[in-house]
Backbone as CSV, one residue per row, in Angstrom:
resi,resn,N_x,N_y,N_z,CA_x,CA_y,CA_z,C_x,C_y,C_z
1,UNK,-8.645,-9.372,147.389,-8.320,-10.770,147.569,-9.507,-11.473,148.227
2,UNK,-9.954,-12.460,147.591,-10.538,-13.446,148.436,-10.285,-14.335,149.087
3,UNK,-10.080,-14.642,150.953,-9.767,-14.764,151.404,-10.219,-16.243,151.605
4,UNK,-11.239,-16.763,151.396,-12.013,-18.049,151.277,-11.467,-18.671,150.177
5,UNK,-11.618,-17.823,149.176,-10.542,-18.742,147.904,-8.987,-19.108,148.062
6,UNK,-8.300,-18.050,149.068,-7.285,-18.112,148.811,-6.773,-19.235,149.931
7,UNK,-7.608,-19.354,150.957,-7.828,-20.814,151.458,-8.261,-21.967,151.119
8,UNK,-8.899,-21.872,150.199,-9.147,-23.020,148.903,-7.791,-23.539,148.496
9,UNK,-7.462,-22.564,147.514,-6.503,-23.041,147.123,-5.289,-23.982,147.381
10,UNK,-5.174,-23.011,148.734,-3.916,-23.794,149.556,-3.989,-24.959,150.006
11,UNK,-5.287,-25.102,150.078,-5.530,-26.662,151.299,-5.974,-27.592,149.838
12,UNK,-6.688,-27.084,148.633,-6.184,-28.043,147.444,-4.656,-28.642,147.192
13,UNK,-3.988,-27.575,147.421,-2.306,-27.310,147.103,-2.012,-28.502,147.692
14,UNK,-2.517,-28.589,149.150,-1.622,-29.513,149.872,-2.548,-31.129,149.938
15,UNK,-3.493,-30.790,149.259,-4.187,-32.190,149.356,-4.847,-32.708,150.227
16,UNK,-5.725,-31.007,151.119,-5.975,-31.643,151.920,-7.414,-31.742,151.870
17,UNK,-8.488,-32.444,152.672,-9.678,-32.133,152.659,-9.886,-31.248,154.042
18,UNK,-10.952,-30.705,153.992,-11.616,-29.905,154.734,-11.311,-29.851,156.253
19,UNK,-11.570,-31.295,156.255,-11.487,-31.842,157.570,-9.758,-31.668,158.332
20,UNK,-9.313,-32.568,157.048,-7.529,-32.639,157.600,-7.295,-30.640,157.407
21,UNK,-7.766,-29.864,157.058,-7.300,-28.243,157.656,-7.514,-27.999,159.192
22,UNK,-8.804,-28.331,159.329,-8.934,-28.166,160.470,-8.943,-28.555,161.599
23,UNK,-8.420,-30.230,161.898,-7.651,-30.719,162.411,-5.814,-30.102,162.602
24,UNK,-5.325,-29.972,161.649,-4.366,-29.150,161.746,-4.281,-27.796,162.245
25,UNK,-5.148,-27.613,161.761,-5.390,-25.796,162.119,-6.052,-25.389,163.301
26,UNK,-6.393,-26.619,163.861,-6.774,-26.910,165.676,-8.107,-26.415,165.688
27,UNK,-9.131,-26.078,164.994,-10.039,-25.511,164.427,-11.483,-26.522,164.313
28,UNK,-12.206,-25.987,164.590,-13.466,-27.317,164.308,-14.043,-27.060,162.447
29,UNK,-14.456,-28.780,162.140,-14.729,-28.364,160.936,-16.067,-27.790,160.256
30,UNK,-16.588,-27.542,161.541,-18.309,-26.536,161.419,-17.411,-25.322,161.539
31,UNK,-16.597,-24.645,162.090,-16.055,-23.878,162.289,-15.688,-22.858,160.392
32,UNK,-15.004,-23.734,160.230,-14.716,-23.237,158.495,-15.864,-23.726,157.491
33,UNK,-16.711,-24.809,157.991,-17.853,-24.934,156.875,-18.912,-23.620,157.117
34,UNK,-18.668,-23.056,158.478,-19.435,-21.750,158.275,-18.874,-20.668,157.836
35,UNK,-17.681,-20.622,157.544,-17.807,-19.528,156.597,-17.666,-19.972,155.445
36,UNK,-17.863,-21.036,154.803,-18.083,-20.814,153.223,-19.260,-20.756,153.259
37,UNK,-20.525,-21.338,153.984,-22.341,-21.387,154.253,-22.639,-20.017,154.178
38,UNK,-21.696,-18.907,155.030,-22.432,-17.661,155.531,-21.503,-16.958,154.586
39,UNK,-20.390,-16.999,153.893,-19.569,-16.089,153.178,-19.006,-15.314,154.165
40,UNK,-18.290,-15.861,155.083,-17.717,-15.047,156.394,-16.487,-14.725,156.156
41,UNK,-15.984,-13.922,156.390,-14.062,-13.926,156.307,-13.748,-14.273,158.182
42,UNK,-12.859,-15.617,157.912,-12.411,-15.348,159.617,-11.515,-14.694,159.835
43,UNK,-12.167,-14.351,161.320,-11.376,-13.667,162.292,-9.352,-13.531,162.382
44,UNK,-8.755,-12.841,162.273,-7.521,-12.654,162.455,-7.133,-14.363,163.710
45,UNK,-7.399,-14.132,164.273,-6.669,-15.270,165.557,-7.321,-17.003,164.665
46,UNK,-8.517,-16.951,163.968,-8.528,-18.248,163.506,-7.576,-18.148,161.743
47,UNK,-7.487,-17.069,161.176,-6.297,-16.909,160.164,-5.166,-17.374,160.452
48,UNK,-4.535,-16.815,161.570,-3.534,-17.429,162.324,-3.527,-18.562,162.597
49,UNK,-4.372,-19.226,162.620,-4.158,-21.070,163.247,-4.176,-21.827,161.626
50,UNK,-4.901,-21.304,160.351,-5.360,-21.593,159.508,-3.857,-21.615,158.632
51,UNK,-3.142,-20.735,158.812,-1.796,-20.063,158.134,-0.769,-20.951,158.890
52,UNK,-0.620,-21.388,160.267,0.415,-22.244,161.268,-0.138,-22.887,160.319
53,UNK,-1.269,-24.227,160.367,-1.295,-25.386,159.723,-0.659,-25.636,158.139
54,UNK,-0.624,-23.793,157.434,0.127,-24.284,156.405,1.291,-23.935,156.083
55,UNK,2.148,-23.960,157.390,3.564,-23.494,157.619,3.443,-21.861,157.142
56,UNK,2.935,-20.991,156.642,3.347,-19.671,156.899,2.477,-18.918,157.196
57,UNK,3.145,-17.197,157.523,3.137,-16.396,157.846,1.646,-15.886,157.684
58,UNK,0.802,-14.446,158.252,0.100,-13.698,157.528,0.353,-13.101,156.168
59,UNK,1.722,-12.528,156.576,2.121,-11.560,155.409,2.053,-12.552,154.097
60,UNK,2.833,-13.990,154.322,2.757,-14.411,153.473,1.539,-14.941,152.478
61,UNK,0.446,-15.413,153.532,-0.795,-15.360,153.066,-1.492,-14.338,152.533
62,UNK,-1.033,-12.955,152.697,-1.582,-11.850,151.856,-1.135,-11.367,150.206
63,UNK,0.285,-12.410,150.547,0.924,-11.674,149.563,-0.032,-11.939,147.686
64,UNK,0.273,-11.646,147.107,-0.828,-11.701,145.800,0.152,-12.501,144.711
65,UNK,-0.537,-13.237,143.960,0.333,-14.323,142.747,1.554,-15.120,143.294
66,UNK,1.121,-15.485,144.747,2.482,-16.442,145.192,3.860,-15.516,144.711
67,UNK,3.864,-14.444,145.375,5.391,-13.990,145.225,6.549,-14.650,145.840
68,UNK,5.852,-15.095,147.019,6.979,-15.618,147.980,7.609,-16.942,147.178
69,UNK,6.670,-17.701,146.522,7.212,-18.868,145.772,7.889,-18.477,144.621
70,UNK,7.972,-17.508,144.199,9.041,-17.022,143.487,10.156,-16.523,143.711
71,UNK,10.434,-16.482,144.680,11.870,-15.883,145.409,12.404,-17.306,145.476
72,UNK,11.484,-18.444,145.174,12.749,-20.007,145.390,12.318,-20.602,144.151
73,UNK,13.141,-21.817,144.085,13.333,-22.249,142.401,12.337,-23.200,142.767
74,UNK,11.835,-24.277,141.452,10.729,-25.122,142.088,11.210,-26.171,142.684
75,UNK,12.056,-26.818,142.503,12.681,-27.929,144.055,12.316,-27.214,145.171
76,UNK,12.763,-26.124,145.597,12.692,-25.782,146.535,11.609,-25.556,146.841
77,UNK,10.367,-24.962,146.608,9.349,-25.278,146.756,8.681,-26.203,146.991
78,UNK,8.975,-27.032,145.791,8.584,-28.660,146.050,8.754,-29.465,146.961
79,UNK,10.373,-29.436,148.012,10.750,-29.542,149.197,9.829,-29.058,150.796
80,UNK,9.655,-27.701,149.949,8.763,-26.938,151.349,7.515,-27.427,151.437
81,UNK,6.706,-28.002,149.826,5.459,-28.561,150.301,5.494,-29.866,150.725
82,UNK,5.918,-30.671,150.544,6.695,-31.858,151.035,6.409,-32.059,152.639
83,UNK,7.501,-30.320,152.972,7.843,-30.562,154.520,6.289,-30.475,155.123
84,UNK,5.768,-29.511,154.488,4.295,-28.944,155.464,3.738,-30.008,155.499
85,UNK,3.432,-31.419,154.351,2.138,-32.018,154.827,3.187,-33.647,155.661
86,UNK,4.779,-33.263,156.542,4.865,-34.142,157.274,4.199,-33.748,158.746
87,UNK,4.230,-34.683,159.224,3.588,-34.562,160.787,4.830,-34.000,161.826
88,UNK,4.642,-32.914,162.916,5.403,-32.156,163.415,6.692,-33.739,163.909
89,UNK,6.352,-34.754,164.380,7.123,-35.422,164.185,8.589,-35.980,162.896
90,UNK,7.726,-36.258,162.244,8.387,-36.562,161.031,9.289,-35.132,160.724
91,UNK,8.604,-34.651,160.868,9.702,-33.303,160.770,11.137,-33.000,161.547
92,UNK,10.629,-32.882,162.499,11.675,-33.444,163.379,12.409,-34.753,162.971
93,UNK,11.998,-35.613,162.650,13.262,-36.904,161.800,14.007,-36.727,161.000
94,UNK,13.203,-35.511,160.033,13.848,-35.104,158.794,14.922,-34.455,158.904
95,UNK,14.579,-33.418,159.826,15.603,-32.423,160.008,16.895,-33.161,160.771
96,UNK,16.618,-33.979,161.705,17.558,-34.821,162.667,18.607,-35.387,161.709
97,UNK,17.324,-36.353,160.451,18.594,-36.884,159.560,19.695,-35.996,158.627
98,UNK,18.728,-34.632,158.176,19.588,-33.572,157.517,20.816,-32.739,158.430
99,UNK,20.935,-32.733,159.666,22.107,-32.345,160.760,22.752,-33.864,160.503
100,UNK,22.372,-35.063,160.527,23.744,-35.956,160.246,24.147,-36.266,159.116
101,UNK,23.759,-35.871,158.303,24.811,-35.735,156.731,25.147,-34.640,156.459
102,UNK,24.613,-33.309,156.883,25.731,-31.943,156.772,26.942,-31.993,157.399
């Protein structure tokens, strides 16, 4: 797996640029422009901040051909990417308004 690509991808996925990852990902953006410059794989603890910003897991980031997005139908998916690019706020609204109509 390539681990630089497979961070590509995701932060295409979500529309983000470079910058908005690593703002999210609490991360500086010399920080990730050096490892695509040097071909670096980061470190486990900046994976981790890189993976929070896109709502999941390691495991899930390892997993190969998006399995995990196959265990849900595409609404549901479509829902989950939705949720990731609201702001931890808005999230919290969302969910607030989804507890008063259940």
């Amino acid at each position: 797996m390539d681990i630089l690509e497979k961070i590509t991808k995701l932060r295409l996925e979500k529309g983000w640029t470079e910058y908005e990852l690593a703002e999210r990902a609490e991360l500086t953006q010399s920080t990730i422009s050096s490892w695509y410059r040097k071909k670096l794989i980061p470190s486990i603890p900046s994976l981790e901040h890189i993976c929070n910003a896109y709502g999941i897991t390691l495991s899930q980031f390892f997993l190969e051909d998006d399995c995990f997005s196959h265990q849900l139908t595409k609404e549901q998916v479509n829902v989950l990417n939705r949720w990731n690019r609201l702001t931890k706020e808005q999230q919290k609204k969302l969910a607030d308004f989804l507890d008063s109509i259940l």
